[in-house]
N, C-alpha and C positions, 0 to 999 in steps of 0.2 A: 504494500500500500504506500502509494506516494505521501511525503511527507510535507506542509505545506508551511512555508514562515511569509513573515513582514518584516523589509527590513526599510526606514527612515531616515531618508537625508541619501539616498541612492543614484540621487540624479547625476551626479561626480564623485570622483574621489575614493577613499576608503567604503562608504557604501555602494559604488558601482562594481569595486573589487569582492565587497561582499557578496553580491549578487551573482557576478558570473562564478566566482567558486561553487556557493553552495549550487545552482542550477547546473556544474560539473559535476558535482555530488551524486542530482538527481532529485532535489529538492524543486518542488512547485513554487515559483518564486512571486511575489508581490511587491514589486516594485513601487515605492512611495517616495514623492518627492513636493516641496511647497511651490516648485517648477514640473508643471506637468509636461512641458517638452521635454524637459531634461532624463524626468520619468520614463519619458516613452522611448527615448533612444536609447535608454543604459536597458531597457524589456528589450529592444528589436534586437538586439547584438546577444542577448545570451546563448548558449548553448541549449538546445533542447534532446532529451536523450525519452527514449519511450512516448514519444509522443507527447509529454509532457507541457501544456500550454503554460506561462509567465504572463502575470498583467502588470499592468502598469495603472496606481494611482495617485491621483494628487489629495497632498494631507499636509495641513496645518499646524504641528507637534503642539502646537499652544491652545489647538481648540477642540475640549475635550467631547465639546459633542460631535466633531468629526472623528477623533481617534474610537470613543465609542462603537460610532452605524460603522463604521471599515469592520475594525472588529469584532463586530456581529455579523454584519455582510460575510466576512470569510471562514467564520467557524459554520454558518448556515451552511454554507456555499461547501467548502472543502474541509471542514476543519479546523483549527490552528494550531499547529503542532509546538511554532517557535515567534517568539519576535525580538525584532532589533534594531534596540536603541540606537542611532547612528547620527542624526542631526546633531549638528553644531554649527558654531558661527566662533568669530574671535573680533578684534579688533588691539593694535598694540595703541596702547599712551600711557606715557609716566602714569602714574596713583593720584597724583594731585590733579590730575587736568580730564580725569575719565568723569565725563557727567552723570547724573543721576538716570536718565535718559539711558545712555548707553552703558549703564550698569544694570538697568532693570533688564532691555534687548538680549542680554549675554543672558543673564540667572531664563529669563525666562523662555529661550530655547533650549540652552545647554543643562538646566536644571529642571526648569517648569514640565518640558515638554519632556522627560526620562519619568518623573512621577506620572503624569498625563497618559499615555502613551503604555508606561507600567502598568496602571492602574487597569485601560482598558481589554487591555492582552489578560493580565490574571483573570480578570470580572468573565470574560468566554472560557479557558481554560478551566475558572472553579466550577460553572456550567456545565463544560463539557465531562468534568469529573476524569478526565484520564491525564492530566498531568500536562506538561510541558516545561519550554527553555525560555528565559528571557535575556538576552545578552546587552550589557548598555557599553556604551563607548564613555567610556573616562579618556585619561592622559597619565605621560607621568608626571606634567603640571598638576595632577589630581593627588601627588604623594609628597611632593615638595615645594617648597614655597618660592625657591632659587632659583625662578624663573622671571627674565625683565620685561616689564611694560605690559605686562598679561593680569594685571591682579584683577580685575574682575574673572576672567578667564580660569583661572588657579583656583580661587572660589567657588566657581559654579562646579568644576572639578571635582574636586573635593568631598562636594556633598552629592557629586554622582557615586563615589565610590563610598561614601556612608551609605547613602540610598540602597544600596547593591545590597549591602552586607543587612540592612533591616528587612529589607521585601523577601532576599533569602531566608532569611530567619523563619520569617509569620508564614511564608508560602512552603516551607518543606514538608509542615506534615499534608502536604495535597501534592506531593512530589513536583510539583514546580520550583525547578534549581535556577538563580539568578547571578549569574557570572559579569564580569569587567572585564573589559582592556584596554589597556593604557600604553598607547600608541608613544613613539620618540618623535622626531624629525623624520615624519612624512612628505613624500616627494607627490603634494597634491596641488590644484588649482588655491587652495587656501595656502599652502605653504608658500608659495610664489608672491602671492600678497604680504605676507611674513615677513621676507626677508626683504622684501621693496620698504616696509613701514620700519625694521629694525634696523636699516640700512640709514634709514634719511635720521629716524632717531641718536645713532651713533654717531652721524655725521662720517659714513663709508661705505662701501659702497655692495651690492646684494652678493657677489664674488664671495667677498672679505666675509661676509656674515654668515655663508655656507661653509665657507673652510673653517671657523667658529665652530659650526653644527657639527662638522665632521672631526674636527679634532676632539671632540666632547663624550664621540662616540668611538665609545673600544672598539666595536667590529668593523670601525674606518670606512663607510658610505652613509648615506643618508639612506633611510628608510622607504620601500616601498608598500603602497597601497594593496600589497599582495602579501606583504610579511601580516600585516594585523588579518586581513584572509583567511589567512591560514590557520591561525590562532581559532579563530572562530568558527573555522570548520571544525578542527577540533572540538572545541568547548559544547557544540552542538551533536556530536556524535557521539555514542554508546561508548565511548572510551573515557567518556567524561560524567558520564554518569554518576559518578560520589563525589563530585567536587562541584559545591553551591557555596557562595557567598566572596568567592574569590575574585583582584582585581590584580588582570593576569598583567605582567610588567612585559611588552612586545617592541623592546627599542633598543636592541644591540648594544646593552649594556651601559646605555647612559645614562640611565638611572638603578639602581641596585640595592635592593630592599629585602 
């Protein structure tokens, strides 16, 4: 029996790497994005194996009466075996100049919509009565503080990977396991941005602030959108079955905990 997830924030990035793994897997995939063109090109490109159809939705992370009807729509519909937490956003400026405005934008994608989103995957799965995975995208901004010009970033972090560790908790005795990962210096359309903002803030130049990233990292590259993939095939597969509440560290050692 085909296995069916949702994964959030797919339209680029670490969740379009998400997507085409698990649909190599063999997993029925749901592609969501708050860009529904983005959506539909990262569904048209996956792999299909067994005949296997992938849709593509557009979804709000912050608005829980859409994360809700999806989540009912696909447990009606297929099931829901899995979902995943994957939306985020960032923005770098010093501490003192981040507004209140764009402190609220960060918590409430990178935080609001992981509860949001959490919330509505358990509510079908406690329904469905057979269990399931939730996986959320933290950082290793999500384990240390010793990160610059991100602190709203760090914080929303942060309480992704407390989040994890409480929802795992209340949801084990219904066998729904709630895993993390916490991605390094990923080489995505958002890291490009990264090093354009950390670059003009340092006063040097995006080069200079990659070779920064890359010295930082023992296994000496930047991070692909396919190393945290991977991760998450894992965490989603019978191999990971006894392991709920964890926030798995996926960054070639540059951070170590």
């Amino acid at each position: 029996m085909t296995s069916t997830v949702v994964i959030t924030g797919a339209g680029s990035g670490i969740g379009r790497a998400i997507s085409r793994e698990l649909a190599a897997l063999g997993w029925r995939v749901m592609v969501t994005d708050i860009d529904s063109e983005a959506a539909e090109t990262t569904r048209a490109a996956l792999p299909v194996r067994d005949g296997i159809e992938h849709e593509a939705h557009p979804l709000d992370v912050t608005d829980a009466t859409e994360a809700n009807a999806l989540a009912t729509h696909i447990s009606a519909r297929w099931g829901l075996d899995a979902w995943v937490n994957n939306a985020g956003v960032s923005k770098m400026r010093p501490f003192v100049d981040i507004s209140e405005a764009e402190y609220q934008f960060t918590m409430d994608i990178n935080l609001r919509g992981v509860f949001l989103c959490g919330q509505a995957a358990a509510r079908v799965m406690l329904e469905q009565g057979t269990g399931g995975t939730i996986i959320n995208t933290a950082s290793m901004a999500g384990k240390q503080g010793r990160v610059p010009y991100l602190t709203d970033y760090v914080a929303s972090k942060f309480g992704v990977v407390g989040l994890t560790q409480a929802m795992a908790f209340e949801l084990a005795p219904h066998n729904i396991t709630v895993n993390a990962v916490c991605p390094g210096y990923v080489q995505t359309p958002m890291q490009e941005r990264e090093l354009a903002w950390e670059a003009e803030l340092r006063g040097t130049t995006p080069d200079a602030v990659e070779a920064l990233w890359i010295a930082d990292t023992p296994l000496n590259r930047l991070q692909q959108p396919e190393d945290v993939a991977d991760a998450v095939g894992f965490l989603l597969s019978s191999k990971a079955r006894f392991i709920t509440g964890e926030a798995l560290s996926v960054n070639g050692g540059a951070y170590m905990d």
